[in-house]
Residue, then its C-alpha position, 0 to 999 in steps of 0.5 A: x196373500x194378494x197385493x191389495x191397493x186402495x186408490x183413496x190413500x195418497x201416492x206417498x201411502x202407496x209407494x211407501x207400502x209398495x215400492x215397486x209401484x214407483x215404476x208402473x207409474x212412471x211407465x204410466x206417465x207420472x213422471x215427478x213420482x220418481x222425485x224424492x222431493x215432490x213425492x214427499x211433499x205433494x205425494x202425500x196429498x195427492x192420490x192416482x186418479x186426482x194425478x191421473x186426471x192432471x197428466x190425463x192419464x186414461x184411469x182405465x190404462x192405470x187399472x189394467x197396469x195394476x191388475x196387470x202387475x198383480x194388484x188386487x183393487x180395493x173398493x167398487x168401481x162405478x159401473x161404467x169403468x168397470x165395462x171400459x176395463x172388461x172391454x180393455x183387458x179383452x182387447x189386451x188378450x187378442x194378439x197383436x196384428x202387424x203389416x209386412x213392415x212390422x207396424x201394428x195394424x189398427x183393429x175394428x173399433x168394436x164394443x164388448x159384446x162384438x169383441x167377445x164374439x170375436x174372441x170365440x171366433x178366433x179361439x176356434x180358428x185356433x182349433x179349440x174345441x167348438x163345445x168348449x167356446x160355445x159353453x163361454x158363448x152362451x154364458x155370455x149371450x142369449x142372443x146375437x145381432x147379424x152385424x156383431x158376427x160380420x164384425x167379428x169376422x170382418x175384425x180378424x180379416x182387417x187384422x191380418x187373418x187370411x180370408x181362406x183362413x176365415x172361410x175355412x171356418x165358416x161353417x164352424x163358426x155359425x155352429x156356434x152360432x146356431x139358435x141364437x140369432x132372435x129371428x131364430x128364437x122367434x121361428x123356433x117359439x112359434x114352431x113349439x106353440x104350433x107342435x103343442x097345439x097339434x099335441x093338444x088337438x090329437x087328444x081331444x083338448x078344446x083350443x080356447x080363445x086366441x092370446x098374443x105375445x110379444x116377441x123380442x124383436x117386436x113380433x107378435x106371436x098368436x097361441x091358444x091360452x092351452x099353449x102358453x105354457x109352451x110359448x114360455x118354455x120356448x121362449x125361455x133362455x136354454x130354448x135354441x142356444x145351439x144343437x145339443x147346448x146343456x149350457x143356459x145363458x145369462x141375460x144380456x140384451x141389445x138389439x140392433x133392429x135387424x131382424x126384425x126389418x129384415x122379416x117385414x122387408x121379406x114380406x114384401x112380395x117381389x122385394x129382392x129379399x122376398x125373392x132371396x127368401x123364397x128362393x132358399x126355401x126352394x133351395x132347402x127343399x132341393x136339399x132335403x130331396x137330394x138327402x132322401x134320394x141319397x138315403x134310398x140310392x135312387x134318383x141321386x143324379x136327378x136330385x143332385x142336378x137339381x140342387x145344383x140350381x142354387x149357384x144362380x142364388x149364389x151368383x145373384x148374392x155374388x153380382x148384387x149384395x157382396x159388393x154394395x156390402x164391401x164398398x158402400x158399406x165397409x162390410x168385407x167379412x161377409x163379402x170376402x168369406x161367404x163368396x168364397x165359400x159360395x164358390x166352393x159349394x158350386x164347385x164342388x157339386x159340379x165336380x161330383x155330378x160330373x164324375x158320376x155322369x162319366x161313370x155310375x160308379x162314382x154312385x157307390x163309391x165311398x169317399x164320393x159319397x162322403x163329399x156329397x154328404x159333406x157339400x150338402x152339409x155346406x149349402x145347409x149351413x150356407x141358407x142359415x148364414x144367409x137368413x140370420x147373418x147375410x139378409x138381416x145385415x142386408x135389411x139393416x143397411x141398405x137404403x131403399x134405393x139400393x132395394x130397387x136398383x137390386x130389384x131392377x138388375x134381379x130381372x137379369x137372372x134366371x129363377x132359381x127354382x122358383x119359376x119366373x118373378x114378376x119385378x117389384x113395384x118399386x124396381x128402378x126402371x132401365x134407363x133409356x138413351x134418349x133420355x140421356x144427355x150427351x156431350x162433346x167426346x163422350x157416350x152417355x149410355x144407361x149402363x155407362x159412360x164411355x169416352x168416343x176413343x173408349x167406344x172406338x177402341x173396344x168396338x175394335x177389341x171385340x174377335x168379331x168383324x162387326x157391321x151397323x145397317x140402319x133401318x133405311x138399309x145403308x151402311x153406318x158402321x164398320x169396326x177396324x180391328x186390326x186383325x186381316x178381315x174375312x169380309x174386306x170392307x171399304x171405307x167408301x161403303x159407308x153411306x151406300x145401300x148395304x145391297x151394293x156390298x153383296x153379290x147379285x145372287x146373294x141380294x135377294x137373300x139379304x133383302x128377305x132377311x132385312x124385310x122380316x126383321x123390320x116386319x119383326x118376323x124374325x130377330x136372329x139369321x144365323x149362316x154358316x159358310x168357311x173361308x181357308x177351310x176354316x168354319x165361320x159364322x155369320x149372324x145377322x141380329x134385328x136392333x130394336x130400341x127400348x120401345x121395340x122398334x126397329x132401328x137397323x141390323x147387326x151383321x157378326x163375322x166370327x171364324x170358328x177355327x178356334x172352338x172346332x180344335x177345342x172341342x177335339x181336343x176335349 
């Protein structure tokens, strides 16, 4: 029979009955229970909670040490005890992380349902099987906010797990995952209704009048009133709860809103979520191509090359959204874990076409095969990472600045499968220099702020000889690195007309090649020449400002000796 204890009997009372309470007290901080005097005296008035609340002594701490001890409560708690004390004991079950020094590393501040969520996470770190944790997963949830799992995730790695361990699993833990984000439940009611009402108009049904109904995340949902039915079946707690699931879900809610903004922000056209949208549903069908082709043995090659567009995607959330999600907002598990796994999906797609381009073979062979068939598994879960986890945590943080400073630099990257963006209305405009203040000692310039001795000192880095002709022809600037010069450039130049520098049969080629830049005939005049039998390349580059006027050339010495012997090399 368990050792029941009700907190309404005095201290006395309870010692009397259970004497090794003595010292789970004191432990706990009652320190007079150890006195014989006070204990039979004041013990017998006072009771836990009452000497609880004048040591302040959290009651949470003296619920769990009783359980823990094996003492069964009489009497019900109130409500919000009982969620302090669920939420303690699962804390108590998680390992305890500790630096390199041996200290305890302080966890996340987490609610339950963020701590449970973890909890499965790390369970199948440990190997556990994924049907097991996803049967306690859904018992407990119907549904999952996109911050709940970054936390979750981002806990264990603030914690002391490996980032290579976490991202090994990343695929394993959306699949748990898998239909119970709320966009998704929207997605898949509307999808049923869609299907039934296609079912219904094949056999000849009339569609009667159009009904509307509200979704969780605020979403309304448009069925005919034959299709009703449907939308509750689809809508109902079993409906999406990860492939194959036989597991319904217990009711429990909250909503944190981001689904649903991040579903109004993507229907912003050209909003950089538009955009990333737009672009997965690019790369989902670039996907599916590359299975049918990989189904039919035809065309792989071409498939495979074309699914490989989606490391732009992956470089635009690499150079764009991971880093403000790391630094401005203390979101490092997406950062860390999704980059990594980003890299490893183009890496390995580079990997295979490039074995197949050297030999056919590859196409048939076995173990080749598996590979694609696993990477492509990879960017398959990598878009349902990002449209129920990445964007939604995104949409829920970002302000609108960051939206059009990210709108802004989007112009910077290639379309990935979805041809040429026109830029958002609201994309913050490049800065132009002469809107800039300076001051003494510095450069201020629209994408950065150097010091003159950073200026000078980097100019100076560049493996180019580097010279500056103004747009009345005379020499403003030579760099000064100090590597031996190809082309010697006296410092009594500056100044002069860049025509006095060149041999007389040169001149009038340099003349031509500065009179079509000015007229904008041309941009770019690349000549090729050798110095010590070594090739070199000079390239002279038309400057214009941000309104395209001409302000002067750039002339670029580069020796070439380097690429010639890597290139033999390969």
């Amino acid at each position: 029979m368990g050792k029941k204890i009700n907190l309404k009997k005095s201290v006395y009372e309870l010692c009397n009955e259970y004497p090794e309470l003595i010292d789970i007290m004191l432990e706990l901080g009652f320190t007079e229970v150890t006195k014989p005097g006070i204990l039979n005296t004041m013990g017998k008035v006072m009771t836990i909670p009452k000497g609880a609340i004048m040591k302040k002594i959290d009651m949470v701490d003296v619920v769990l040490a009783l359980k823990n001890n094996g003492f069964e409560l009489e009497g019900k708690m109130p409500s919000f005890v009982q969620k302090r004390i669920a939420k303690k004991m699962l804390e108590s079950q998680l390992p305890k992380r500790k630096d390199v020094n041996g200290n305890e590393i302080k966890e996340l501040e987490l609610d339950e349902r963020t701590l449970k969520i973890k909890s499965y996470v790390e369970r199948l770190s440990k190997g556990e099987d994924i049907e097991s944790v996803r049967k306690d997963f859904v018992e407990n949830f119907t549904d999952v906010d996109a911050a709940e799992i970054a936390k979750a995730e981002q806990s264990l790695i603030t914690g002391g797990t490996p980032v290579s361990e976490v991202q090994k699993l990343c695929d394993v833990h959306s699949a748990l995952f898998h239909g119970a984000t709320r966009e998704e439940k929207i997605a898949n009611a509307e999808k049923a209704v869609e299907e039934s009402l296609k079912r219904q108009r094949g056999e000849g049904a009339e569609v009667k009048t159009a009904q509307t109904l509200v979704a969780p995340n605020g979403n309304s949902i448009f069925y005919g009133s034959i299709g009703k039915l449907d939308v509750k079946e689809a809508m109902s707690e079993s409906f999406g709860m990860g492939i194959g699931s036989k597991f319904k879900a217990a009711p429990v809610k909250r909503q944190d809103g981001a689904d649903s903004i991040y579903m109004e922000l993507r229907k912003i056209e050209n909003h950089p979520l538009n955009t990333f949208a737009l672009e997965n549903e690019a790369i989902s069908d670039a996907l599916k191509e590359l299975r049918r082709a990989m189904d039919t043995k035809e065309n792989v090659m071409p498939a495979l090359k074309k699914a490989r567009e989606a490391s732009i995607h992956y470089a635009e959330k690499g150079d764009l959204l991971y880093p403000i999600l790391n630094v401005k907002y203390g979101f490092s598990g997406p950062s860390n874990v999704m980059w990594g796994v980003d890299d490893e999906i183009r890496d390995e797609m580079k990997s295979l076409y490039n074995r197949a381009l050297e030999d056919e073979c590859f196409l048939t062979n076995e173990l080749w095969n598996e590979r694609l068939d696993a990477v492509v598994t990879r960017a398959e879960e990598m878009i349902y990472k990002e449209e129920n986890i990445l964007f939604p945590l995104c949409a829920k943080n970002f302000t609108e600045e960051d939206w059009c400073d990210i709108a802004r630099d989007f112009a910077d990257y290639k379309p990935c499968l979805i041809g040429n963006r026109p830029l958002w209305e609201k994309a913050t405009p490049k800065g132009n220099v002469k809107n800039y203040s300076q001051e003494a000692g510095s450069a201020n310039l629209p994408s950065g702020r150097l010091t003159i001795e950073q200026l000078d000192a980097m100019l100076n880095t560049i493996p180019m000889e580097l010279t500056f002709v103004d747009a009345d022809n005379v020499n403003r600037y030579f760099n000064d690195g100090e590597d031996v010069k190809l082309f010697k450039r006296p410092l009594s130049a500056l100044g002069r007309e860049v025509f006095s520098c060149h041999p007389p049969k040169i001149e009038p080629m340099v003349r031509m090649i500065l009179e079509d830049f000015k007229e904008g005939r041309r941009d770019c005049v690349d000549v090729w020449t050798s110095r010590d039998d070594e090739p070199v390349l000079i390239k002279y580059m038309a400057v214009r400002d941000k309104d395209k006027n001409y302000i002067g050339t750039l002339e670029c010495v580069q020796p070439m000796g380097f690429a010639e012997k890597h290139f033999k090399r390969s």
